[in-house]
C-alpha positions in Angstrom: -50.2 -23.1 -22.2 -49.5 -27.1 -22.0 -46.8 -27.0 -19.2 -48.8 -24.5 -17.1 -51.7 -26.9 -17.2 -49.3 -30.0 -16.6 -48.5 -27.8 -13.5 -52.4 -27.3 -12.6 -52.5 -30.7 -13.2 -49.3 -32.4 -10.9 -50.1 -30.1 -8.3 -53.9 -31.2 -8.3 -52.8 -34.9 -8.3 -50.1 -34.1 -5.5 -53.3 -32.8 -3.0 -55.0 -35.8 -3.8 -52.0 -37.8 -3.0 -51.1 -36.4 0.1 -54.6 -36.8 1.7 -55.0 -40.0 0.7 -52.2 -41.6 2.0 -50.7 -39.3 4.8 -53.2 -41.6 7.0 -52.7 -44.6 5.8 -48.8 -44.3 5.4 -49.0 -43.0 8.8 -50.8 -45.5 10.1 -48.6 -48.3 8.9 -45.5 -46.5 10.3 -47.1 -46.1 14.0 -48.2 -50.6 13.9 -44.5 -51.4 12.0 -42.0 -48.8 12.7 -40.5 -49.4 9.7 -39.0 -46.9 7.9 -39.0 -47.9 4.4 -42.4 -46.6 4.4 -41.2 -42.7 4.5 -39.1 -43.4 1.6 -41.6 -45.0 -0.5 -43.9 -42.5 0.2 -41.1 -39.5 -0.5 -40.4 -41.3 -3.3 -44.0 -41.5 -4.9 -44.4 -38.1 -4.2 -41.7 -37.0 -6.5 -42.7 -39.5 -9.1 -46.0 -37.6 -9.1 -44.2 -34.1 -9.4 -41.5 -35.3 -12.4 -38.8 -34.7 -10.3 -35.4 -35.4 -11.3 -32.5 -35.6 -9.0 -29.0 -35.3 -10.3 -26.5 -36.2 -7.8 -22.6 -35.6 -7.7 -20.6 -37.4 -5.4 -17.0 -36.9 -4.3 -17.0 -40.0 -2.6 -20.1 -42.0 -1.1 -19.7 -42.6 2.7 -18.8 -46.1 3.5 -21.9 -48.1 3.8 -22.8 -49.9 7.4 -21.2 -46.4 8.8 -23.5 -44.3 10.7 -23.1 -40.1 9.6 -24.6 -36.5 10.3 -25.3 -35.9 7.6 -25.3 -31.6 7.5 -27.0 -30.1 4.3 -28.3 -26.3 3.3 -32.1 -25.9 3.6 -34.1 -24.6 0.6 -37.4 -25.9 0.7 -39.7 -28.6 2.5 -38.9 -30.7 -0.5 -35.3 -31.4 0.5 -37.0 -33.7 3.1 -38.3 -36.0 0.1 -35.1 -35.6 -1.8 -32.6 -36.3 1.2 -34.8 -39.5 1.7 -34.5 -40.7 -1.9 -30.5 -39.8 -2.1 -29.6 -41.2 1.3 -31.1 -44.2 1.7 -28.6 -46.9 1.9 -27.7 -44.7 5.4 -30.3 -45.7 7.7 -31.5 -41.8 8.2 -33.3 -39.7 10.5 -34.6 -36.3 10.3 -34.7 -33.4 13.1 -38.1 -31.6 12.7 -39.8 -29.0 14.7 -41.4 -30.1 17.6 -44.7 -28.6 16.3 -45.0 -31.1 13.0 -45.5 -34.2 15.5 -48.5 -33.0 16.6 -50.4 -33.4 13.3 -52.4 -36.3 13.2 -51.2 -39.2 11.3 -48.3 -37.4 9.7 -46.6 -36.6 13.3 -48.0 -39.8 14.7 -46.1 -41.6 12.0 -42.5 -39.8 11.9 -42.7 -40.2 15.8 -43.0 -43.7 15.3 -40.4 -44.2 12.9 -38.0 -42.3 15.4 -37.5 -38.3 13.8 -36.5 -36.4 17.0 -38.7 -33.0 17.9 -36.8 -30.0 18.0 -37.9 -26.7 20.1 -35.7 -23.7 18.9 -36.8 -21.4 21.7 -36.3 -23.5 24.8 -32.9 -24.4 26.0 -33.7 -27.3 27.7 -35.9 -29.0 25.2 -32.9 -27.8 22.8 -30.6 -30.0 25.0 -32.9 -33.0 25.5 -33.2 -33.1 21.7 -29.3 -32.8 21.8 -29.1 -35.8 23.7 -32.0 -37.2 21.6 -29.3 -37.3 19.0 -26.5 -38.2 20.3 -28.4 -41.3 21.9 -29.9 -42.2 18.4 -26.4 -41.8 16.6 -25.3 -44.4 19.2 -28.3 -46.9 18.4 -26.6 -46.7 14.6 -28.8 -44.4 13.0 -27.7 -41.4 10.6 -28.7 -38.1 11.3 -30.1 -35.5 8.7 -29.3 -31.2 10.2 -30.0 -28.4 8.5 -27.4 -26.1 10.2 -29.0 -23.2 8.9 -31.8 -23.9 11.5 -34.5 -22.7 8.7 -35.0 -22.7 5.1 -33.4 -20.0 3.0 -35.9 -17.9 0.9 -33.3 -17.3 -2.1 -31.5 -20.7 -1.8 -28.2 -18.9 -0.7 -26.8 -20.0 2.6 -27.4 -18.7 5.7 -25.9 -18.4 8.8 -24.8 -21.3 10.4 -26.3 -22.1 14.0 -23.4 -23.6 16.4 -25.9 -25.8 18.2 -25.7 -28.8 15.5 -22.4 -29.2 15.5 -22.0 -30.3 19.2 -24.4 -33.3 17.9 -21.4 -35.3 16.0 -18.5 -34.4 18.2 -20.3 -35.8 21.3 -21.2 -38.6 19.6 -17.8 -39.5 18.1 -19.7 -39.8 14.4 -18.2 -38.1 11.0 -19.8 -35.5 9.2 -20.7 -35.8 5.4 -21.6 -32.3 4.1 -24.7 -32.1 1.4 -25.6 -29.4 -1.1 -28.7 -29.3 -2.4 -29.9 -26.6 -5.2 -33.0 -26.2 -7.3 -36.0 -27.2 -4.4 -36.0 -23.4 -4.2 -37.4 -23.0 -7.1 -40.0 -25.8 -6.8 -41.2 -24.8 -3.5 -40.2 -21.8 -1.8 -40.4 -21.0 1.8 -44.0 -20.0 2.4 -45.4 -21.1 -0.5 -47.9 -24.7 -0.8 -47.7 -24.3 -5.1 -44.9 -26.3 -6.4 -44.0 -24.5 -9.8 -42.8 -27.0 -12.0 -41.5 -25.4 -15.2 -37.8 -26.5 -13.7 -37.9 -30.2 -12.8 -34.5 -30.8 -11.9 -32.5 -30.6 -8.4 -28.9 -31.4 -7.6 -27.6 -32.9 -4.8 -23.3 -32.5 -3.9 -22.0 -35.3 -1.5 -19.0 -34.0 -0.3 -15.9 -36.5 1.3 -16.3 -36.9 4.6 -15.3 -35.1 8.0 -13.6 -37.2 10.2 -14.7 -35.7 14.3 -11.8 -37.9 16.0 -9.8 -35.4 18.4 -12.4 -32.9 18.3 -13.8 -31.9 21.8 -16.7 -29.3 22.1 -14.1 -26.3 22.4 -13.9 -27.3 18.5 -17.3 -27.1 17.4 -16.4 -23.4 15.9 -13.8 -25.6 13.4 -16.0 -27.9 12.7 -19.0 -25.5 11.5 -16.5 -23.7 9.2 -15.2 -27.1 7.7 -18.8 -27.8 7.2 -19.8 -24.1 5.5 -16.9 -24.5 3.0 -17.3 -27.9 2.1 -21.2 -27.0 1.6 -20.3 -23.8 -0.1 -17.9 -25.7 -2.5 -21.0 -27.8 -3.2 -22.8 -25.4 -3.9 -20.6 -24.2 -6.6 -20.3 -27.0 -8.6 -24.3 -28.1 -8.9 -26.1 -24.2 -9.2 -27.7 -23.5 -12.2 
């Protein structure tokens, strides 16, 4: 009875969390643009929910590099998680265009440079393309969810070939990610996080170097990328 209580209880302090300081937070990003601010406030959050990441690395990218960083998508949580893990990288998410229009929230990532996505337009998809490859070139890391959406059972889905013409145009490496256990904190759908398992794991896989490439390749690349990820995914499920 105790841990579903504690659960009643994090979840009730989470709401309370989230609409007190989504404006405030938000507000601060749009006057500073800084983007420590999205990491503080990811990092609260999971604080607040008990949250413990586990991370195994191969071999962490070489800091003062700039990376795409492509990881599987299980949950809204990976966002938080991906924020806390990577944050010596100087990162950026892709988010659907849809998000920046809620107030304060979409205000604020807009601020601190996240580039809107439209899946069912081909030329928004290839302004956000260039979105990315411009903000690669400013120095910035990149966070895409190849899978395009978030898996329901944490397995991995298809791959969508769109993301992968992001690093090769740029001339920036790909690090793959695994992430496992945000599933079963927050599924897709769902606004209860169920907390009886705490834990999530995070695989940092050695690094794919894009030099050569040209877009003919971007088939190679995407199954480099699933079998690095899938390898990951291996070695951290539980």
């Amino acid at each position: 009875m105790f841990p579903k209580l504690l659960e009643i209880f994090r979840n009730f302090l989470l709401w309370i969390y989230v609409l007190l300081t989504v404006p405030i937070f938000g507000t601060l990003a749009i006057i500073t643009k800084k983007h420590f601010l999205a990491r503080i406030w990811c990092e609260l959050l999971l604080k607040i929910l008990g949250i413990k990441i586990r991370v195994l690395v191969e071999r962490w990218p070489e800091k003062g590099k700039n990376y795409v960083f492509m990881c599987n998508h299980q949950s809204q949580l990976d966002i938080p998680v991906l924020e806390s893990v990577l944050k010596d990288y100087n990162i950026r998410f892709l988010a659907k265009k849809s998000l920046f229009e809620i107030p304060f929230f979409g205000w604020g990532i807009k601020a601190l440079g996240y580039i809107p996505v439209e899946r069912e337009d081909p030329k928004e998809g290839l302004k956000s393309l260039l979105a990315c490859v411009e903000k690669l070139k400013e120095g910035y890391s990149l966070i895409v969810f190849p899978e395009g959406t978030r898996s329901k059972t944490g397995e991995l889905l298809p791959f969508k070939i769109g993301g992968f013409l992001i690093p090769i145009k740029a001339g920036v490496s790909v690090c793959p990610v695994a992430i496992w256990g945000t599933h079963y904190i927050l599924s897709k759908g769902s606004l209860w996080m169920r907390l009886k398992e705490r834990e999530v794991r995070v695989y940092i896989g050695p690094v794919i170097d894009v030099s050569g490439l040209t877009l003919k390749d971007k088939y190679l690349l995407l199954e480099k990328v699933r079998e690095a990820i899938e390898q990951g995914l291996e070695k951290i499920k539980f």
